[in-house]
TILUM-284573 format. One record per atom (N, C-alpha, C, CB): z, x, y. Coordinates in steps of 0.05 Angstrom, whole numbers, padded with zeros to 5 digits, always signed. Atoms other than C-alpha are relative to their C-alpha. Last residue first. Glycine has a CB too. Layout:
residues N
ZXY...
END
This chain:
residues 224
-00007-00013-00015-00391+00555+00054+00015+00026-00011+00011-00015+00014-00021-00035+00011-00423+00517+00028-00002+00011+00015-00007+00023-00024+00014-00022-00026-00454+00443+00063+00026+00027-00011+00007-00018+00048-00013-00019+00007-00458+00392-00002-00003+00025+00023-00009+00005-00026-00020-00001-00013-00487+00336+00003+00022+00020+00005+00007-00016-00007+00005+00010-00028-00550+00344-00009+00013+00006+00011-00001-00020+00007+00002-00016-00015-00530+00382-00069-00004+00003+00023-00009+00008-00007-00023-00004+00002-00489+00318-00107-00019+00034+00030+00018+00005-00043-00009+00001-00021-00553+00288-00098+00025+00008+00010-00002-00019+00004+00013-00020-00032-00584+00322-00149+00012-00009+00027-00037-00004+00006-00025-00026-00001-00526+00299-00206-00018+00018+00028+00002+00025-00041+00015-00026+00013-00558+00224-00193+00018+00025+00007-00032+00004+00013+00020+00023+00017-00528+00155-00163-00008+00021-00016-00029-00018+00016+00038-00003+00013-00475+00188-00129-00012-00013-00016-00010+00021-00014+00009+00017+00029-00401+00161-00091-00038+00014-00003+00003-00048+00007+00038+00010-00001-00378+00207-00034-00010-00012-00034-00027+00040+00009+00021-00001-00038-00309+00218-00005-00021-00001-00006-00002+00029+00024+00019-00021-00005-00272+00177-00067-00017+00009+00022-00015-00005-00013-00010-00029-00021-00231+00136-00066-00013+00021+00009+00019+00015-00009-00013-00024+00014-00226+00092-00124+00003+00017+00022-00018+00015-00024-00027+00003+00003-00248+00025-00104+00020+00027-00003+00003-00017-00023-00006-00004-00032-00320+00039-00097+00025-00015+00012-00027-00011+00019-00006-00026-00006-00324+00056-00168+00003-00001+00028-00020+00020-00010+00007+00001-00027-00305-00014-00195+00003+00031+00023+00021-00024+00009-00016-00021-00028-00300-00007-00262-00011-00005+00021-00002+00033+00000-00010+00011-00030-00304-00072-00307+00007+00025+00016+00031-00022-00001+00009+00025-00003-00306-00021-00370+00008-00019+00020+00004-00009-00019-00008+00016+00011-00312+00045-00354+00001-00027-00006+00010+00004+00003-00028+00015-00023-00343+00089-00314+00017-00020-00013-00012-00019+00029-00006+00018+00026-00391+00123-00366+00013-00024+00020+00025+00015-00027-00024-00002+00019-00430+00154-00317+00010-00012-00022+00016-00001+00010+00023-00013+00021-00495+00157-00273+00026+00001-00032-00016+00044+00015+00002+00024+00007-00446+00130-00219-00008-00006-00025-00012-00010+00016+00020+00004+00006-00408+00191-00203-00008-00026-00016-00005+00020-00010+00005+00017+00023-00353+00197-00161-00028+00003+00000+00011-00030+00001+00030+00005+00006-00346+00259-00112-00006-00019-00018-00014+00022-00010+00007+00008+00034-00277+00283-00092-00025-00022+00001+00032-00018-00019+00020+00017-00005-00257+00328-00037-00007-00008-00022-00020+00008+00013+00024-00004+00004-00188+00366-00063-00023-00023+00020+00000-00003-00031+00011-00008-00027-00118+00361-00046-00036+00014+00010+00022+00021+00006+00003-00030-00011-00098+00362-00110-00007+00011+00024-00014+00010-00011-00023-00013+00005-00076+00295-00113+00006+00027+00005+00004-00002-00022-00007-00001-00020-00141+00278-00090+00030+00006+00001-00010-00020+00010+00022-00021-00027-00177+00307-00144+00022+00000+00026-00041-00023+00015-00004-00021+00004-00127+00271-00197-00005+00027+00019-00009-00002-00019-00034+00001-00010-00135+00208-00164+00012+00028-00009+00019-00028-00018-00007+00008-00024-00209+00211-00172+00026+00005+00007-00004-00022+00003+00011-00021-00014-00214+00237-00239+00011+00008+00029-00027-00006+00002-00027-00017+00008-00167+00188-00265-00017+00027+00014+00010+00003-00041-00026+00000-00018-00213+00138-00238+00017+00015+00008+00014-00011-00005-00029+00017+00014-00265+00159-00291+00012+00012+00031+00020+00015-00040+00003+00031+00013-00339+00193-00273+00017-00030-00001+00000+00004-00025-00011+00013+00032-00322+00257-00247-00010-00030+00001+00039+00001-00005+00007+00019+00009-00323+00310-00191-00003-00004-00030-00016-00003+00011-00007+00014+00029-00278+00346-00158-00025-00015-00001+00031-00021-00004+00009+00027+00004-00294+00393-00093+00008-00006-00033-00034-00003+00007+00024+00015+00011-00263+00458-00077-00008-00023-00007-00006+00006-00015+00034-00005-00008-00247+00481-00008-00015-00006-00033-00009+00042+00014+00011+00009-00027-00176+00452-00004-00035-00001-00001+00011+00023+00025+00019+00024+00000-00162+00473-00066-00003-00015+00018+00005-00017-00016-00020+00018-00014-00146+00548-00040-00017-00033-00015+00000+00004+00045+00005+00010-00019-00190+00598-00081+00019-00027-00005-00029-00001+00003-00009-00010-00024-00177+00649-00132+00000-00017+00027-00013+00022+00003+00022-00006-00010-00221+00614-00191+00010+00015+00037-00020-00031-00003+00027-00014+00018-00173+00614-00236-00023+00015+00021-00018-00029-00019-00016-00023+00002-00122+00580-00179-00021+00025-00023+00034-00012-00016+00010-00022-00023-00176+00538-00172+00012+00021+00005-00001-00009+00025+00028-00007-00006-00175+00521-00237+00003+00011+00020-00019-00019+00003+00002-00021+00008-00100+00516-00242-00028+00007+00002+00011+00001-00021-00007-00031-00011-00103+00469-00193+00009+00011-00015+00016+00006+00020+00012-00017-00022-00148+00428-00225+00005+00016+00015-00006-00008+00012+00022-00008+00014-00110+00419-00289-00012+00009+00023-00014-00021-00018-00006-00024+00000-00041+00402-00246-00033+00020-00019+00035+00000-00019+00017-00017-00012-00071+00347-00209+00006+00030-00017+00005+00000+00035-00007-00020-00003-00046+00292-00261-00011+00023+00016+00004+00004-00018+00006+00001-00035-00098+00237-00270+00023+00031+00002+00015-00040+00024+00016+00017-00015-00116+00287-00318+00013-00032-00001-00031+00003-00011+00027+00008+00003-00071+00317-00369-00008-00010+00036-00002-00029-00028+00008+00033-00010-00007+00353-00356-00030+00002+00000+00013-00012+00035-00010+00017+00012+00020+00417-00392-00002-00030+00011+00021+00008-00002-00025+00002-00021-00036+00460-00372+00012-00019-00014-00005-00009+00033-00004-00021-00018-00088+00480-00419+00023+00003+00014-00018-00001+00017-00026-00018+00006-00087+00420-00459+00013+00020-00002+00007-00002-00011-00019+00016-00009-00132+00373-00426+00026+00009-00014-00008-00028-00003+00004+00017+00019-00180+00430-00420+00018-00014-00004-00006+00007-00019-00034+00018+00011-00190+00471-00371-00003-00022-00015+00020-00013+00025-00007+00023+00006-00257+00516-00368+00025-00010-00006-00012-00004-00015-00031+00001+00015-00276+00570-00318-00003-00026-00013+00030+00000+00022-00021-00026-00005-00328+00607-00283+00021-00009-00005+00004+00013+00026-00021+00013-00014-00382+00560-00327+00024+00023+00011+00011-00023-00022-00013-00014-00032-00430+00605-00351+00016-00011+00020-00021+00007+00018-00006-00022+00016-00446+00568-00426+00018+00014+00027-00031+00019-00015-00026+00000-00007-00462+00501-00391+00017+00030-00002+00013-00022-00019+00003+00001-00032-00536+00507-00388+00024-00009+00018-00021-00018+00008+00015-00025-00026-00543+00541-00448+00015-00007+00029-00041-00005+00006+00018+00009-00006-00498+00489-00493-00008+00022+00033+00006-00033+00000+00022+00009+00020-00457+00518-00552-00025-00007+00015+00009-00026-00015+00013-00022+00017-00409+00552-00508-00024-00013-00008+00016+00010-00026+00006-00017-00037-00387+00486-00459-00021+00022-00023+00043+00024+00026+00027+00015-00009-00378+00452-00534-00018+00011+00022+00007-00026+00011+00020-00006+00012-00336+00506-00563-00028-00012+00005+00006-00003-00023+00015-00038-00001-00294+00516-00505-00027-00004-00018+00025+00032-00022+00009+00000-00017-00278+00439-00504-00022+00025+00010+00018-00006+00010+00024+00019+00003-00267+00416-00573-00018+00013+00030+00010-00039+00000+00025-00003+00021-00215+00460-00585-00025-00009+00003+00006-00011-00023+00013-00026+00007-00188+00465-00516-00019+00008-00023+00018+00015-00004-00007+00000+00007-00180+00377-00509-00016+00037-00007+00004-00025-00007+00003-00014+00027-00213+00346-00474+00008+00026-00002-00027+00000-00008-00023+00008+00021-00189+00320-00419-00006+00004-00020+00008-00024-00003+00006+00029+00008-00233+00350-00372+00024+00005-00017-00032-00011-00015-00025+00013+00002-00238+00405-00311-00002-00025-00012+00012-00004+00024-00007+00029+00020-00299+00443-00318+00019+00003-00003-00010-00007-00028-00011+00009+00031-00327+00497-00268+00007-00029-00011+00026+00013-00004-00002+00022+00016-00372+00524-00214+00016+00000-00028-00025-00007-00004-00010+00005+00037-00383+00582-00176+00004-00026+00000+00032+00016-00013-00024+00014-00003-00428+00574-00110+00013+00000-00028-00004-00029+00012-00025-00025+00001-00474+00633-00098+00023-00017-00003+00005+00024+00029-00020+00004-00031-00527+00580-00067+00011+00021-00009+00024-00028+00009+00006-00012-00019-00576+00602-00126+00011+00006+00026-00015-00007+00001-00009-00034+00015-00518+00587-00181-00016+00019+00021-00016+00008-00041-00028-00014-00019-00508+00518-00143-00002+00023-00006+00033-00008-00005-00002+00002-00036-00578+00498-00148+00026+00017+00009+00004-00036+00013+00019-00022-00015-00588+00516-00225+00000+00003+00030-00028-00007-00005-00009-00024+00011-00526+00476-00233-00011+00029+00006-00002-00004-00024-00014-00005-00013-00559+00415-00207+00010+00032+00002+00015-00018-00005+00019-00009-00030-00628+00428-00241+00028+00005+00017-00027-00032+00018+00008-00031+00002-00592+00434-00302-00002+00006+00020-00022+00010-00011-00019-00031+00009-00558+00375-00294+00003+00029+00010-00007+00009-00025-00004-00007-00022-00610+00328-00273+00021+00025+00007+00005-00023+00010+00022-00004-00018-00619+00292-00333+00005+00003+00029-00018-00020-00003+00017+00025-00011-00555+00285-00365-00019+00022+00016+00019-00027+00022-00001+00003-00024-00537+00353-00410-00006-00036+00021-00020+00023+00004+00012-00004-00014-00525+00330-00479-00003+00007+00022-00005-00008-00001-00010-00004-00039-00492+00313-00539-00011+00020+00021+00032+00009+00005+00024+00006-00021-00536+00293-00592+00013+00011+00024-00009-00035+00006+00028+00010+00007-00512+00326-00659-00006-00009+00023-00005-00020-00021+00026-00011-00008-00458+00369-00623-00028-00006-00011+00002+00025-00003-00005+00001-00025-00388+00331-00630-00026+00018+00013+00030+00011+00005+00019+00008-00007-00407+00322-00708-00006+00004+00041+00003-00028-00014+00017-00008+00012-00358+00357-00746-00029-00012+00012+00008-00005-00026+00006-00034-00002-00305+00364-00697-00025+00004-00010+00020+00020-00018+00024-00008-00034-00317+00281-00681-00005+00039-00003+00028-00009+00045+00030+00017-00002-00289+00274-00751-00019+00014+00019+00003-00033+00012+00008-00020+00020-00224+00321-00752-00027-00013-00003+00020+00004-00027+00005-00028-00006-00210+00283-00684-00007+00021-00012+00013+00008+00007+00022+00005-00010-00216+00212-00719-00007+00033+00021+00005-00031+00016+00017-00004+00009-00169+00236-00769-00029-00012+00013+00007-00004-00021-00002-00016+00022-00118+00253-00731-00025+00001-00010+00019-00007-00019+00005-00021-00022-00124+00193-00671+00000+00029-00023+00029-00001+00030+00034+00003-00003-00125+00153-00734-00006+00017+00015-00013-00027+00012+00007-00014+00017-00058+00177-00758-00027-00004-00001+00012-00002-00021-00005-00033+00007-00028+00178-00692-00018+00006-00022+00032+00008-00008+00014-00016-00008-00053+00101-00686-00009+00033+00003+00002-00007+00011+00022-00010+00008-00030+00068-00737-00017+00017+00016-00011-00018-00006-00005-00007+00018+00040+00046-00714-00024+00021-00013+00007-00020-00011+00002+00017+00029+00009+00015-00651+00006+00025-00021-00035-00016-00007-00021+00008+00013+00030+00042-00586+00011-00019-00025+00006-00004+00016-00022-00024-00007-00028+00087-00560+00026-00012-00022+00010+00002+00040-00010-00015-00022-00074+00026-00584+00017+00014-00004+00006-00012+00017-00021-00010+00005-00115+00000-00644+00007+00006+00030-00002+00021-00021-00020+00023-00020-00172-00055-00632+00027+00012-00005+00001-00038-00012-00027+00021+00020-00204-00018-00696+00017-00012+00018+00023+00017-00023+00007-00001+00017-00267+00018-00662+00015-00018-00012-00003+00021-00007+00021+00020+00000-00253+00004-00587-00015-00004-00040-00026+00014+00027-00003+00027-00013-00187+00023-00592-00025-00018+00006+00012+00005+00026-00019+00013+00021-00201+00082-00631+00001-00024+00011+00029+00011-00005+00023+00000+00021-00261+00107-00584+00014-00024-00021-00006+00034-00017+00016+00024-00012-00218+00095-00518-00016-00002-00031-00022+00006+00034-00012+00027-00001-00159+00136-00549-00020-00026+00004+00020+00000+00024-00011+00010+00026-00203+00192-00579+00018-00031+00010+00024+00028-00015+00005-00019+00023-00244+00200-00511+00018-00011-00027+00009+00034+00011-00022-00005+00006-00226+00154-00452+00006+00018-00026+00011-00022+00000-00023-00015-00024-00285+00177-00413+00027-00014-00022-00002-00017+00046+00008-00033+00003-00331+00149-00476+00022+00009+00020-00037+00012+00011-00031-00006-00006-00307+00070-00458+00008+00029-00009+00018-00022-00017-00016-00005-00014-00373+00050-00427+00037+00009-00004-00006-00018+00013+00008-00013-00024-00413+00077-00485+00019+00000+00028-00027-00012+00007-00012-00028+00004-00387+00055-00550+00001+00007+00034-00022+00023-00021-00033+00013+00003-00409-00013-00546+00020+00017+00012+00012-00004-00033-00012+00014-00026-00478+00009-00526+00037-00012+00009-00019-00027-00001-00012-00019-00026-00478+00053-00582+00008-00002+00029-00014+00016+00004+00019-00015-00023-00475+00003-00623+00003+00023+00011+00000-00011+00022+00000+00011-00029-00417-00008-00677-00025+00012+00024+00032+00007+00011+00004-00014-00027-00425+00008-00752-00007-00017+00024-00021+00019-00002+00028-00007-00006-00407-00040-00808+00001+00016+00027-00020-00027+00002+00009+00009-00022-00336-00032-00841-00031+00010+00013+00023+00006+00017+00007+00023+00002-00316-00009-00898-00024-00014+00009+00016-00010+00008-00010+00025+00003-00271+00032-00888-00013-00022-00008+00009-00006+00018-00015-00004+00016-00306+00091-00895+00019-00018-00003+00008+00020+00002+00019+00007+00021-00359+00070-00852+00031+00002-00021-00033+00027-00004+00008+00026+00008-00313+00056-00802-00011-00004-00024-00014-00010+00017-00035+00008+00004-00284+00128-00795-00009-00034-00013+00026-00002+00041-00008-00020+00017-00359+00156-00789+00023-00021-00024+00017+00028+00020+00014+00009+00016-00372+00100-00738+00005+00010-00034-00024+00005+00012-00015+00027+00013-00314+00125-00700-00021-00011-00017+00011-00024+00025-00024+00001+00016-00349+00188-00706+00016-00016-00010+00012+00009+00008-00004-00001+00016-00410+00162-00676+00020+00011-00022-00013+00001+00002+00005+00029+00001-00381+00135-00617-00017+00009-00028-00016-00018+00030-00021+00010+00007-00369+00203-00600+00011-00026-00013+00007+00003+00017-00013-00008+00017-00428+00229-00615+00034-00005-00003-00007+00024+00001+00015+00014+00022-00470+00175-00574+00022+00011-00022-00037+00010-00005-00006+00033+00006-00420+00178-00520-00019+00003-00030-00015-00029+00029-00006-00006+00034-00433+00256-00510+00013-00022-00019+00021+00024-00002+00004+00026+00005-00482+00258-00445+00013+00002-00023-00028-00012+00001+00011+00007+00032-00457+00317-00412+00000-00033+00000+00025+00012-00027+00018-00016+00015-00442+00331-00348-00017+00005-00018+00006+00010-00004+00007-00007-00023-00406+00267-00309-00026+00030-00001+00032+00006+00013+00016+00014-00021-00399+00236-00371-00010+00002+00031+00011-00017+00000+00017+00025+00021-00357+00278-00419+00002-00024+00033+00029-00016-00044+00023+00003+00017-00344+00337-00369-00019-00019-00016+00006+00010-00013-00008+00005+00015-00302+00329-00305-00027+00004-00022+00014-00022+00007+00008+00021+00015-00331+00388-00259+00012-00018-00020-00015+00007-00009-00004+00002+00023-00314+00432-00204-00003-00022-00012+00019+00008-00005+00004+00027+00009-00349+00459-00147+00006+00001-00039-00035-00010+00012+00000+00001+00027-00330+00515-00104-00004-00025-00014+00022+00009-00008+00003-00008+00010-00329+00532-00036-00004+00016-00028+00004-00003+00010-00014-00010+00018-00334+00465+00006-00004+00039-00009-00007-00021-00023-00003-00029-00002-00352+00436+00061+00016+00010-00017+00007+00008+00024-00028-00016+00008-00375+00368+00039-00003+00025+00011+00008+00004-00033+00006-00020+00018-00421+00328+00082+00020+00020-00004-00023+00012+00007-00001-00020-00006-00395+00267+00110-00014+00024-00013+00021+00001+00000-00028-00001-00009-00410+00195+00076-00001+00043+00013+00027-00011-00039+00003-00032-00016-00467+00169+00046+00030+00006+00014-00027-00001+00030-00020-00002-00021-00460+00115-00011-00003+00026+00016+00029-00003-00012
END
């Protein structure tokens, strides 16, 4: 999809699936949880498009549990003391990443991460991987007292990052992204390369420029 070129001053990021690749480890946790039940392990393909909803999408796809089933608090529990112990065997930059990143750091454009995950999980992951490590800020979905769709996560970022959200860009994978961006009064960037969910329809969402790859995000991009 082509569409205007952004004028922006900053570019911020959702994490699990738009940065990282971390479906496999999340999706093996619930496996974890399964084994111990019993139960035979699930693909990773299974796993994959419902990664953006993190502990809720994992559970619900692992044991058909939801938000408002009896059982779920104490899964959501011990499926988060799980994923701690494994949340860095594969997880990954996507291919193209670096290079992006490496682009914006020569422009002079800061950059950060706005996700729903969750501070514990989030600091240490960003840390752990080089080519996230220099992020000029991370929020985490329980930083501020509202998650994503909610705009309040991104504008505290930019508030972080001293600048009006007007001039910085969102991008993300999940819907909630989207609506969250534009809540804030942001330019917002879907990515295709993602998890997107299941049945998503990303050219429904809103977005001022849909991508196929994290390099085209620089094309488009006129800093300022």
């Amino acid at each position: 999809m082509k569409a205007q070129r952004l004028t922006v001053r900053a570019v911020l990021f959702d994490l699990d699936g738009t940065l990282v690749d971390s479906a496999a480890d999340l999706g093996h946790a619930a496996n974890l949880m399964r084994e111990r039940r019993g139960l035979a392990p699930l693909d990773d393909a299974f796993y994959r498009p419902r990664a953006s909803s993190g502990a809720r999408g994992m559970i619900e796809a692992a044991f058909g549990v939801t938000p408002q089933h009896p059982e779920f608090e104490p899964l959501r529990r011990e499926y988060l003391e799980t994923y701690a112990q494994v949340m860095l065997r594969r997880t990954r930059p996507f291919d193209g990443v670096p290079a992006l990143l490496d682009g914006l750091r020569r422009a002079g454009v800061p950059w950060g991460i706005v996700t729903n995950k969750v501070e514990r999980f989030a600091l240490p992951l960003t840390a752990a991987l080089p080519e996230l490590a220099d992020a000029a800020t991370v929020v985490g979905g329980d930083t501020t007292p509202h998650a994503k769709p909610h705009p309040a996560p991104l504008l505290e970022a930019a508030r972080r990052l001293g600048l009006a959200p007007q001039v910085c860009v969102y991008v993300g994978d999940d819907e909630r992204d989207i609506v969250a961006g534009r809540a804030a009064g942001m330019p917002t960037v879907a990515v295709r390369y993602g998890y997107l969910g299941v049945d998503a329809d990303v050219t429904t969402w809103g977005a001022d420029l849909i991508i196929e790859t994290p390099l085209e995000l620089l094309d488009a991009l006129a800093v300022r």
